[in-house]
DOVEX-771227 format. One record per atom (N, C-alpha, C): residue in three letters; x, y, z. Coordinates in steps of 0.2 Angstrom, whole numbers, padded with zeros to 4 digits, always signed. Example, Ala and Ser with C-alpha at 12.3 -4.5 7.8 and 13.67 -1.06 7.14 Angstrom:
# DOVEX-771227
ala+0066-0028+0039/ala+0062-0022+0039/ala+0066-0016+0039/ser+0064-0011+0035/ser+0068-0005+0036/ser+0064+0000+0039/
END
This chain:
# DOVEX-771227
unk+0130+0131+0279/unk+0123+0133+0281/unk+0120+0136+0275/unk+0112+0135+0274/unk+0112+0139+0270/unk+0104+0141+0271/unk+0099+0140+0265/unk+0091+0143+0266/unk+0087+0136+0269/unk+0080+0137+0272/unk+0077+0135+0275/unk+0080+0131+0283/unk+0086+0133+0285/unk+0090+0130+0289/unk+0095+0126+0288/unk+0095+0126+0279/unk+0100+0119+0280/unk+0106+0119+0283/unk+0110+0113+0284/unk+0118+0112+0289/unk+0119+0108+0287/unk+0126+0106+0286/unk+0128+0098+0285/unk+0137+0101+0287/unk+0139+0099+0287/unk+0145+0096+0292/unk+0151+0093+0285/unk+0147+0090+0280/unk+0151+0085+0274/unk+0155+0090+0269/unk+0161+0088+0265/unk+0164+0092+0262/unk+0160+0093+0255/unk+0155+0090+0252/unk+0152+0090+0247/unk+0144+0088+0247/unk+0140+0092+0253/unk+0133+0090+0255/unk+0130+0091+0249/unk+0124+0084+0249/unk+0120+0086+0243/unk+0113+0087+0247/unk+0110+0091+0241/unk+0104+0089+0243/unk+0095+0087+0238/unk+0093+0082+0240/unk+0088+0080+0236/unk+0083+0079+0241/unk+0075+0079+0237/unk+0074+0080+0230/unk+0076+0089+0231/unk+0078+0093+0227/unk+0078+0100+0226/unk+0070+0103+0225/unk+0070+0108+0229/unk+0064+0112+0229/unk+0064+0121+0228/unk+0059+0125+0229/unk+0060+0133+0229/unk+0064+0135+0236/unk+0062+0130+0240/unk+0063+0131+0247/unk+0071+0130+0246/unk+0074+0125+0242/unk+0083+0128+0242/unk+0086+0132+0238/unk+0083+0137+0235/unk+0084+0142+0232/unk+0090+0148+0237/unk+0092+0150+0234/unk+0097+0155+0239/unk+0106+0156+0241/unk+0110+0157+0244/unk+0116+0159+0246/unk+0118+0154+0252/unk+0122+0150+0248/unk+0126+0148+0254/unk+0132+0146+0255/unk+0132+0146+0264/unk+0140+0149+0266/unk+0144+0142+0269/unk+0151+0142+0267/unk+0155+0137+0271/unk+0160+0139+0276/unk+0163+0137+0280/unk+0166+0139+0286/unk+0168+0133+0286/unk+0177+0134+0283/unk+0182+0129+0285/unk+0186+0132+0289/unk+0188+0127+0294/unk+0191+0126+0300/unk+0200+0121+0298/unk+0205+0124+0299/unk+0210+0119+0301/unk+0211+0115+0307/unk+0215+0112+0306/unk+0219+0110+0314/unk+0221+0112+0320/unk+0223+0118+0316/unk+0225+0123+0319/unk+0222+0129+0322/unk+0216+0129+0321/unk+0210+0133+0323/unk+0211+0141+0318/unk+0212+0139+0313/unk+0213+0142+0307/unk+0206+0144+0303/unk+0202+0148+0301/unk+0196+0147+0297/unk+0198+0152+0293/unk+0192+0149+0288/unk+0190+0152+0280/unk+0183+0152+0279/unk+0181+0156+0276/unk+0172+0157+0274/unk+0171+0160+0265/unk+0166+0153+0264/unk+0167+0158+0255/unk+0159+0157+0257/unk+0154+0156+0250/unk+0149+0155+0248/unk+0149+0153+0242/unk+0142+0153+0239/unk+0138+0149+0232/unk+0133+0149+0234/unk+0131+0151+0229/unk+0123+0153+0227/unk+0119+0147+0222/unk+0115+0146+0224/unk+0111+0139+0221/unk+0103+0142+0219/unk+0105+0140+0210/unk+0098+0141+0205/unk+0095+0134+0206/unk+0088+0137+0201/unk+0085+0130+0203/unk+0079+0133+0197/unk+0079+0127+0193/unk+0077+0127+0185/unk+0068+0122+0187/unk+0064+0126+0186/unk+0059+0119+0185/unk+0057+0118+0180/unk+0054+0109+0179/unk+0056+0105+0174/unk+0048+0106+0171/unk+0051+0107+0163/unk+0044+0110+0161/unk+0037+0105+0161/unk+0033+0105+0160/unk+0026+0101+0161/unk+0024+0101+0152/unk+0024+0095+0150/unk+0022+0095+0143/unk+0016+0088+0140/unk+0010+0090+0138/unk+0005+0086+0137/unk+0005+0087+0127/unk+0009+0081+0123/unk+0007+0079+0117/unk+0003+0082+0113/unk-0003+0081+0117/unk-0011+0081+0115/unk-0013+0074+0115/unk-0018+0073+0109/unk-0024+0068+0109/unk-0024+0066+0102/unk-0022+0058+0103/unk-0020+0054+0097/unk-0026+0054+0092/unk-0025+0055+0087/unk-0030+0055+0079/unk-0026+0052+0074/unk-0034+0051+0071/unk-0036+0045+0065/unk-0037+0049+0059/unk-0033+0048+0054/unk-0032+0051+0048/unk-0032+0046+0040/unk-0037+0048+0039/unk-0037+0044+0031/unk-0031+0046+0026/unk-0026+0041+0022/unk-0020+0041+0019/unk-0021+0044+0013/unk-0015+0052+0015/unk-0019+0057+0009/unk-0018+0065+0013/unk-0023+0062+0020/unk-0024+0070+0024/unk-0019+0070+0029/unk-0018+0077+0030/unk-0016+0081+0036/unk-0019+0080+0044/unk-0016+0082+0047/unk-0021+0084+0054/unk-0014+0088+0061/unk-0018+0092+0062/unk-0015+0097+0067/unk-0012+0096+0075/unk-0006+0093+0074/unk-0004+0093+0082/unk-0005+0099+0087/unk-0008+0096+0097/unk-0010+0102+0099/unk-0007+0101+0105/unk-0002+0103+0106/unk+0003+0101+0113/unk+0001+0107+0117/unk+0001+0106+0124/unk-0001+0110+0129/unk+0009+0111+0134/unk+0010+0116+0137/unk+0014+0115+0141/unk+0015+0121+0146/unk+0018+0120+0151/unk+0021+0127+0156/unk+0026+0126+0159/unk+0028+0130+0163/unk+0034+0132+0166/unk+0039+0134+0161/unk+0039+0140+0158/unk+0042+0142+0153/unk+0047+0138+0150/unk+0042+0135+0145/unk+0044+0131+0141/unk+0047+0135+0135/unk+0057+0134+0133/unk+0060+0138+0129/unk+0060+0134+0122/unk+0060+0128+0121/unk+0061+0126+0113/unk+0055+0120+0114/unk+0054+0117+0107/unk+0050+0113+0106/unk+0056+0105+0100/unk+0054+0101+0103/unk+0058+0097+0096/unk+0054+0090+0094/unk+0050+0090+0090/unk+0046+0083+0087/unk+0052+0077+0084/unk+0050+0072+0085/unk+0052+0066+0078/unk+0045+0062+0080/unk+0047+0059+0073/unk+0053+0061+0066/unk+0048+0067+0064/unk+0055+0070+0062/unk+0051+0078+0056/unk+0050+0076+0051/unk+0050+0074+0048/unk+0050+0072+0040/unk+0044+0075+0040/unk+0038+0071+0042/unk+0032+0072+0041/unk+0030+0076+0045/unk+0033+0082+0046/unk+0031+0087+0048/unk+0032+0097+0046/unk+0026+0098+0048/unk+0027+0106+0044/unk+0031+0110+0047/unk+0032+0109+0053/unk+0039+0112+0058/unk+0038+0107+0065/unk+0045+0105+0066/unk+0046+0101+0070/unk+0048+0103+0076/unk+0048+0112+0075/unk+0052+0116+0083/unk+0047+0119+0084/unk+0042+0119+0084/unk+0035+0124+0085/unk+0031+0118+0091/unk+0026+0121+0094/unk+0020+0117+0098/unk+0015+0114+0093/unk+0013+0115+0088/unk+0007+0114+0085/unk+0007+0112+0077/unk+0014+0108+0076/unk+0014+0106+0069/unk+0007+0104+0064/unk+0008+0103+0058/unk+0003+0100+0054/unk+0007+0093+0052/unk+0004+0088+0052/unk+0006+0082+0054/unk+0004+0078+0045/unk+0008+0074+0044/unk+0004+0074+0034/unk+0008+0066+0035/unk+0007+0060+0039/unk+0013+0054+0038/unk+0007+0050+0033/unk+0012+0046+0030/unk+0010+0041+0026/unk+0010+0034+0029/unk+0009+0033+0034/unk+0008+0025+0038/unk+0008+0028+0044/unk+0005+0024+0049/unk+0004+0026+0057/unk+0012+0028+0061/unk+0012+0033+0061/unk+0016+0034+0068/unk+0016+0038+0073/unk+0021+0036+0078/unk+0021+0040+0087/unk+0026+0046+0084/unk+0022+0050+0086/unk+0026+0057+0086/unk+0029+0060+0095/unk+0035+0060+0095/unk+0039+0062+0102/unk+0041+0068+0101/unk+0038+0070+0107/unk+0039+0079+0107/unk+0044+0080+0114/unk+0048+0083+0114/unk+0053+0086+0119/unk+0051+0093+0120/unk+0051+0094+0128/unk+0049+0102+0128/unk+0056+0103+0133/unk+0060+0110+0132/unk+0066+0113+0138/unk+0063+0120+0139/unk+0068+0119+0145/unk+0067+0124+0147/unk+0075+0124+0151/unk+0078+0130+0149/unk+0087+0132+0150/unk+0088+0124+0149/unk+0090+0118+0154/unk+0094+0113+0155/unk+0088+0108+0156/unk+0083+0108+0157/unk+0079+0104+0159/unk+0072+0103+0152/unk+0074+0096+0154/unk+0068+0093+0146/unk+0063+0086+0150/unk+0058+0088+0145/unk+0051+0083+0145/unk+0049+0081+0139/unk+0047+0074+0139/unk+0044+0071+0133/unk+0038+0067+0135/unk+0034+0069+0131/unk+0028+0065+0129/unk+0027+0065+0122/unk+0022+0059+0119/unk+0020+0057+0113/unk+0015+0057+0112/unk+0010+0058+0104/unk+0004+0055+0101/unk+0006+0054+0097/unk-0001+0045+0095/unk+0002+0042+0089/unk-0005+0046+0086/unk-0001+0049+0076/unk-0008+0047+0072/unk-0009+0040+0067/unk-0015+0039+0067/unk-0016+0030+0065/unk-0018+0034+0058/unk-0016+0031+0055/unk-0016+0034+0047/unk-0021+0026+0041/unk-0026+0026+0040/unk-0032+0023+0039/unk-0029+0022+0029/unk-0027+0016+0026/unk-0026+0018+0021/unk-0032+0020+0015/unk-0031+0022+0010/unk-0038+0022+0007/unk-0037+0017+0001/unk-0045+0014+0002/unk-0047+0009-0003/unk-0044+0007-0012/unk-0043+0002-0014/unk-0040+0002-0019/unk-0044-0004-0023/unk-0044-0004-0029/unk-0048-0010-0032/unk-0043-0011-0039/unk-0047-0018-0041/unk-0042-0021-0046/unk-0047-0025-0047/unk-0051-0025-0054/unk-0056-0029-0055/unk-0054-0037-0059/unk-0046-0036-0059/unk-0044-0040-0065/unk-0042-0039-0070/unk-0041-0046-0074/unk-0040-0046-0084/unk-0048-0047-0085/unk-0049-0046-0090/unk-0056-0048-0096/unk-0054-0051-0097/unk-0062-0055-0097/unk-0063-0061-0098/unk-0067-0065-0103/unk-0065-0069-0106/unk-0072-0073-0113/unk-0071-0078-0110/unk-0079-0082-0113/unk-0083-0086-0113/unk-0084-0088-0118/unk-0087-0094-0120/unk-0092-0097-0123/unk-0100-0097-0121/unk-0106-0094-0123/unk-0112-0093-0120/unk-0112-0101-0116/unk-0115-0102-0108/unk-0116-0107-0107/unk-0111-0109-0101/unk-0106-0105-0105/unk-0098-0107-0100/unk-0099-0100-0093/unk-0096-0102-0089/unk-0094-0097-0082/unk-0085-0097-0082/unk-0087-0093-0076/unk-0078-0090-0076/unk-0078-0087-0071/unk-0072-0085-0068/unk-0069-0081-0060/unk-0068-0076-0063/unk-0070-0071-0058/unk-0069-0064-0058/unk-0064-0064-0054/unk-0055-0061-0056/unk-0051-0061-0051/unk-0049-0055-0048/unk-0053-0051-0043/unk-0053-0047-0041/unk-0049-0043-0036/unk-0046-0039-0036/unk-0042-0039-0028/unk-0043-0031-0025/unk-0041-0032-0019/unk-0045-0023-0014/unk-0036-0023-0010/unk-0036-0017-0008/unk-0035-0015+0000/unk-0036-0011+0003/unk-0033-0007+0006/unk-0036-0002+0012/unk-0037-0005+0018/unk-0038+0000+0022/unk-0038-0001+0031/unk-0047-0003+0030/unk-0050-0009+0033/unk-0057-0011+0034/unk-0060-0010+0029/unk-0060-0013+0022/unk-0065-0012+0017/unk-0071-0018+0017/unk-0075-0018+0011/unk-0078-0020+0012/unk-0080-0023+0002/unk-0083-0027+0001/unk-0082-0027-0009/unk-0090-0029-0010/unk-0090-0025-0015/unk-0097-0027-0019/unk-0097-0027-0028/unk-0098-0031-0031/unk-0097-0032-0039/unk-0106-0029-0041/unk-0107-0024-0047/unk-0111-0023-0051/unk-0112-0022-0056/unk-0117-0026-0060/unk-0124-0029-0058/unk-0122-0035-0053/unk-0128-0036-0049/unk-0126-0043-0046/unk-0133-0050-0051/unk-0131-0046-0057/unk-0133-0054-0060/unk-0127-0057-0063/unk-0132-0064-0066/unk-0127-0069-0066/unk-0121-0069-0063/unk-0122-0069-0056/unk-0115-0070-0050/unk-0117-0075-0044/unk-0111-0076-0042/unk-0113-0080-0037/unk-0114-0078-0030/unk-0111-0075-0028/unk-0108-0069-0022/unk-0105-0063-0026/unk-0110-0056-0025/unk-0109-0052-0027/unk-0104-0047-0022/unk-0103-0052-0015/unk-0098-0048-0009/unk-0091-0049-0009/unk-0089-0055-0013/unk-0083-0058-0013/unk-0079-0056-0019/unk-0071-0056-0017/unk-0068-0053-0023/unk-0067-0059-0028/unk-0068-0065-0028/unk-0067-0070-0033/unk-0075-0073-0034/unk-0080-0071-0036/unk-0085-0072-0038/unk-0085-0077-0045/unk-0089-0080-0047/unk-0091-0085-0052/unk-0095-0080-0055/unk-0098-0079-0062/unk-0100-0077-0069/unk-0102-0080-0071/unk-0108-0080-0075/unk-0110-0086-0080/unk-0116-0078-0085/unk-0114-0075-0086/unk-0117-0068-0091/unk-0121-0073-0097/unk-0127-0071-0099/unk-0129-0073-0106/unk-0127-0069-0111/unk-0123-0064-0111/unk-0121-0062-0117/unk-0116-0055-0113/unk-0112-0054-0114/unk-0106-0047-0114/unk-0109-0045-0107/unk-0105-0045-0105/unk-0106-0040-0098/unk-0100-0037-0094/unk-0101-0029-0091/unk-0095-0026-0089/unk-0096-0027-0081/unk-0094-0030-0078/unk-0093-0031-0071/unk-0089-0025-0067/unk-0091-0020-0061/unk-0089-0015-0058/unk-0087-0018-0050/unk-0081-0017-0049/unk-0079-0021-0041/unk-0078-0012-0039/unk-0084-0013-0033/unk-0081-0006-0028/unk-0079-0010-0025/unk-0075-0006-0020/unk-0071-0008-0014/unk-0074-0001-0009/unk-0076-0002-0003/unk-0078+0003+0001/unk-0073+0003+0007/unk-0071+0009+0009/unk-0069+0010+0016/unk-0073+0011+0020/unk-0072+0005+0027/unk-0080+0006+0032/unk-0077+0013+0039/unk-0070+0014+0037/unk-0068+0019+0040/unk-0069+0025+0037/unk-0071+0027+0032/unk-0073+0035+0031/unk-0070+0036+0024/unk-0064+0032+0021/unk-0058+0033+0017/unk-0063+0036+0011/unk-0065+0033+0008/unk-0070+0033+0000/unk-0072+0026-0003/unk-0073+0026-0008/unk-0074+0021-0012/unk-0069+0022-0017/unk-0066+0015-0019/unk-0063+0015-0024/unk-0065+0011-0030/unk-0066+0010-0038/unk-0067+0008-0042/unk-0068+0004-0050/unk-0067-0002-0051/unk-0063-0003-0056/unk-0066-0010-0060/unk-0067-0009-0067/unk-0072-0013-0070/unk-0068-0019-0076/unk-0071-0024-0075/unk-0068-0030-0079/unk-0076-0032-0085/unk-0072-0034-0092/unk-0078-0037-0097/unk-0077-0044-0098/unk-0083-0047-0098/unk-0084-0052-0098/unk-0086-0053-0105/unk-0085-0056-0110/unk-0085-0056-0117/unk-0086-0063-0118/unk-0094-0064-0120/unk-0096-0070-0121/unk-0100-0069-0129/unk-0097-0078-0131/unk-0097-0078-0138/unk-0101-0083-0139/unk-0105-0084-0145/unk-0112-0089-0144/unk-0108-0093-0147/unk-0101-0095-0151/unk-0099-0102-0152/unk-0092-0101-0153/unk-0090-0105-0153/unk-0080-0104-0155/unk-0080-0104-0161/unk-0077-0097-0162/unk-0076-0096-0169/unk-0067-0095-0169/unk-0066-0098-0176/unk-0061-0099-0179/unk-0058-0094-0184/unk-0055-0089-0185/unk-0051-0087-0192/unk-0049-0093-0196/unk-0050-0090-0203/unk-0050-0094-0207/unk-0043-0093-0213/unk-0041-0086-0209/unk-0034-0084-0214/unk-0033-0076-0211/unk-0026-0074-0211/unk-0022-0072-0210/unk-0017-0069-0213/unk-0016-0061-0211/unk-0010-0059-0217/unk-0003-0054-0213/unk+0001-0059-0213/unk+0006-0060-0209/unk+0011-0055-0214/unk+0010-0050-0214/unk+0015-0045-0220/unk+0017-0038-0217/unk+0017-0040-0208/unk+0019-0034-0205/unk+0016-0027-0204/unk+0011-0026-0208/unk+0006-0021-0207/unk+0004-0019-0202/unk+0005-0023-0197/unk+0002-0023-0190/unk-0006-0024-0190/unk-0009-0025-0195/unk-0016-0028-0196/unk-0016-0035-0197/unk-0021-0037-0193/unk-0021-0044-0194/unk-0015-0051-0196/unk-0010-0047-0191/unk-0002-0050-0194/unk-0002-0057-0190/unk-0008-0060-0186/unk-0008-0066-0181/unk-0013-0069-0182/unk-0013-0076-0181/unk-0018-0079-0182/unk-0019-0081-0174/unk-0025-0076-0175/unk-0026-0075-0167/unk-0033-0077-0166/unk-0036-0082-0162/unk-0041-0085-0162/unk-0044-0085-0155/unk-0046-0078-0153/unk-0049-0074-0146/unk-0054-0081-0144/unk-0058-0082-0143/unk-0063-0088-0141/unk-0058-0093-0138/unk-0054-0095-0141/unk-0051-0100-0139/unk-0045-0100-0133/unk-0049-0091-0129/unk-0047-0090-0122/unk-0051-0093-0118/unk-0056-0096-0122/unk-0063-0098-0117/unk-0062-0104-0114/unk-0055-0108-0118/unk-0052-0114-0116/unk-0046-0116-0114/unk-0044-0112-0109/unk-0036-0112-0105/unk-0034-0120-0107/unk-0028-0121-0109/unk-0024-0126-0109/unk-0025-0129-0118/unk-0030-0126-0121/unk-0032-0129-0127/unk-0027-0129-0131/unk-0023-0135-0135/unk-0018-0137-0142/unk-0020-0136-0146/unk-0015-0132-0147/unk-0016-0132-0156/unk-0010-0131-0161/unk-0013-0137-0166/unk-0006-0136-0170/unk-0008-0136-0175/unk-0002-0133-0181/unk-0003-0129-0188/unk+0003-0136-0191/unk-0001-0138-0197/unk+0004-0145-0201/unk+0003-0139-0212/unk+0010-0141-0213/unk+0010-0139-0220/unk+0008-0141-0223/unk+0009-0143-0230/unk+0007-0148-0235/unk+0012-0155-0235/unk+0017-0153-0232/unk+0020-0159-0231/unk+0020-0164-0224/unk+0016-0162-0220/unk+0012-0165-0213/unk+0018-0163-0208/unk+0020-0157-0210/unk+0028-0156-0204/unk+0022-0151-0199/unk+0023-0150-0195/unk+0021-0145-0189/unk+0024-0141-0190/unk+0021-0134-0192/unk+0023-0128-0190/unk+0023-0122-0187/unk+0017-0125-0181/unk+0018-0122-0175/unk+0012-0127-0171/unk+0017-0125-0165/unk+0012-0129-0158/unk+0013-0125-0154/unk+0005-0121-0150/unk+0007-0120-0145/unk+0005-0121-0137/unk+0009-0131-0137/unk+0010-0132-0131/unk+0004-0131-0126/unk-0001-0130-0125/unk-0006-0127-0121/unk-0007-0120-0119/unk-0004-0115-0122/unk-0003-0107-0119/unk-0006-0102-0126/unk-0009-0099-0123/unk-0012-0092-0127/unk-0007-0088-0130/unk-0004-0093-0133/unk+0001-0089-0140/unk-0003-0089-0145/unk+0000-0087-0153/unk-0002-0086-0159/unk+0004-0088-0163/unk-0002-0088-0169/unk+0006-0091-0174/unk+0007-0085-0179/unk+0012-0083-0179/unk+0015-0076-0183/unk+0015-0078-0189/unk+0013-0085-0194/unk+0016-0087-0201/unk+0022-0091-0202/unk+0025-0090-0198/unk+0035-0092-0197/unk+0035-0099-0195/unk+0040-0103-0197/unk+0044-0109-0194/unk+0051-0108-0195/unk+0052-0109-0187/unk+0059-0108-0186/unk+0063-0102-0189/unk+0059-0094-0187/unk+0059-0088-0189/unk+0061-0086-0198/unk+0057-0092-0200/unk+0057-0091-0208/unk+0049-0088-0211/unk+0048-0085-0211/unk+0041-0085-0218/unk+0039-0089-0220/unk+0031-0091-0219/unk+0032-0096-0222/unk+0026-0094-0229/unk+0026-0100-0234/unk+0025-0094-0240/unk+0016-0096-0241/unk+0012-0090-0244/unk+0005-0091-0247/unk+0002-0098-0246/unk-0005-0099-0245/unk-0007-0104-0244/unk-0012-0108-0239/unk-0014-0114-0239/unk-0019-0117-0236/unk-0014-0123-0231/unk-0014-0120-0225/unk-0011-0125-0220/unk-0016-0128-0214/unk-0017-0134-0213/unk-0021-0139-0208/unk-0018-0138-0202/unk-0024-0136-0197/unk-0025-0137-0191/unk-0028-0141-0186/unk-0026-0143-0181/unk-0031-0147-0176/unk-0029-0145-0168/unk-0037-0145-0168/unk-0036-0139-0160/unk-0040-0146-0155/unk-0036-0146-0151/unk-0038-0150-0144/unk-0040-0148-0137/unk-0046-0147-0138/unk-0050-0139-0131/unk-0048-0144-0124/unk-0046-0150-0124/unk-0043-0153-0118/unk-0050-0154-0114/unk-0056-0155-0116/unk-0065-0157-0110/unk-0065-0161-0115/unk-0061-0165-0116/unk-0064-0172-0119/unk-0073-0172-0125/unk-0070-0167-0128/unk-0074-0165-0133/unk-0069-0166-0141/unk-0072-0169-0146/unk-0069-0172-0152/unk-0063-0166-0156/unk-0057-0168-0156/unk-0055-0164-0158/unk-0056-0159-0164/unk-0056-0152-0164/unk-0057-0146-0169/unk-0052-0148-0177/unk-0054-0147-0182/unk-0051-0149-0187/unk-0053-0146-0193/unk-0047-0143-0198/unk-0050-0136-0203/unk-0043-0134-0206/unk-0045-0128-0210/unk-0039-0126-0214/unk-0040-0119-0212/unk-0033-0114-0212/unk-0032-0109-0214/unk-0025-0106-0217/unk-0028-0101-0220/unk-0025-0099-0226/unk-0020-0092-0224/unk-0016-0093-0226/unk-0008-0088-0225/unk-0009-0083-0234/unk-0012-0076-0234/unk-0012-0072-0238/unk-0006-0068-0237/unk-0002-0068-0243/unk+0005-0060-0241/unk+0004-0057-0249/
END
């Protein structure tokens, strides 16, 4: 027997759902066969299950902080977040919350033996990023791709000046500058993040110019026979013949140079012939340059 009337007859009576109302002392009364008894008792506690509300999930641009705000009752004794990492205390009600990509923070709240969980996710918004590309030459008359690239959570792109462009919204725009021009790629976050920023040159030349010589003697000045313009013609051949018609450098279609050398030797003082093939079915280029040491 015991509080609000209870009775059960059974050697191990339960009772559910548990309430205030079975709070209290109770008594059993065993009988033998014999008509033998015994009477003990037991006292039944009764813990209630704390009551715990997260809070209310927020949006944070990547970089800031934001203040967890959990509510709870029935004498709630400890608090426990995960993941902690990304947190300024993870056994408190009201962390400061700093995560590098979105996550659900789960909070457990106790009380003596008894626990509750609830969660808020924060969305972490990343901030904008720009990359306006390599620099770029021309030939005045010629155009060219601007290779641009963004990220971040919902941006948006805009290139400055929007002259000589073709789409000034898009990260891979066309060019066609009449003379030198620095192209600026914002990248804007339409979620609050900022603007991010990054500029490419556009290097345009009024004709292909050729160096005519070269002083390969390690000075780190003009040690290559390096012919800028003739970036203006990706894929363009060109090879270097001595006095004896041998080839002394080719470079296969690729934006190398020629250091002076065949076959890592020096090669000596002099007037060595070239022929450049720009590959647009324009007459091949044809001239002499000279190795000063």
């Amino acid at each position: 027997t015991g509080p609000s009337g209870f009775t059960s007859n059974e050697q191990y009576p339960f009772i559910a759902p548990a309430s205030v109302a079975n709070i209290g002392k109770y008594y059993v009364n065993v009988t033998s066969d014999k008509g033998c008894t015994s009477i003990d008792s037991a006292t039944a506690a009764l813990y209630i299950k704390p009551i715990i509300d997260a809070g209310s999930d927020a949006t944070i641009c990547e970089g800031q902080s934001v203040q967890l705000n959990s509510t709870g009752s029935n004498n709630i004794t400890s608090y426990s977040w995960v993941p902690a990492s990304s947190l300024s205390n993870a056994s408190v009600a009201d962390p400061v919350a700093s995560p590098t990509t979105t996550t659900e923070y789960i909070l457990t709240a106790a009380n003596n033996d008894c626990k509750t969980s609830d969660s808020v996710w924060v969305t972490v918004n990343q901030n904008p990023t720009a990359d306006a590309g390599p620099d770029k030459i021309i030939i005045k008359g010629q155009s060219t791709v601007l290779n641009g690239r963004a990220g971040g959570t919902n941006v948006s792109y805009e290139w400055k000046p929007d002259s000589y462009i073709n789409a000034a919204s898009v990260l891979t725009p066309i060019v066609a500058p009449v003379a030198s021009q620095i192209y600026t790629l914002n990248v804007i976050s339409n979620v609050g993040c900022g603007i991010a920023t990054d500029s490419v040159l556009v290097k345009v030349y009024q004709q292909l110019y050729i160096p005519n010589a070269f002083t390969p003697n390690g000075d780190g000045v003009n040690d290559t026979w390096y012919i800028e313009t003739l970036l203006a013609y990706p894929g363009a051949e060109v090879k270097v013949y001595n006095r004896a018609g041998q080839v002394v450098f080719d470079n296969h279609g690729k934006a190398v140079w020629w250091d002076g050398t065949y076959k890592g030797l020096q090669q000596t003082s002099g007037a060595y012939v070239y022929v450049i093939d720009l590959k647009n079915n324009m007459p091949l280029i044809k001239g002499v340059v000279y190795i000063i040491l």
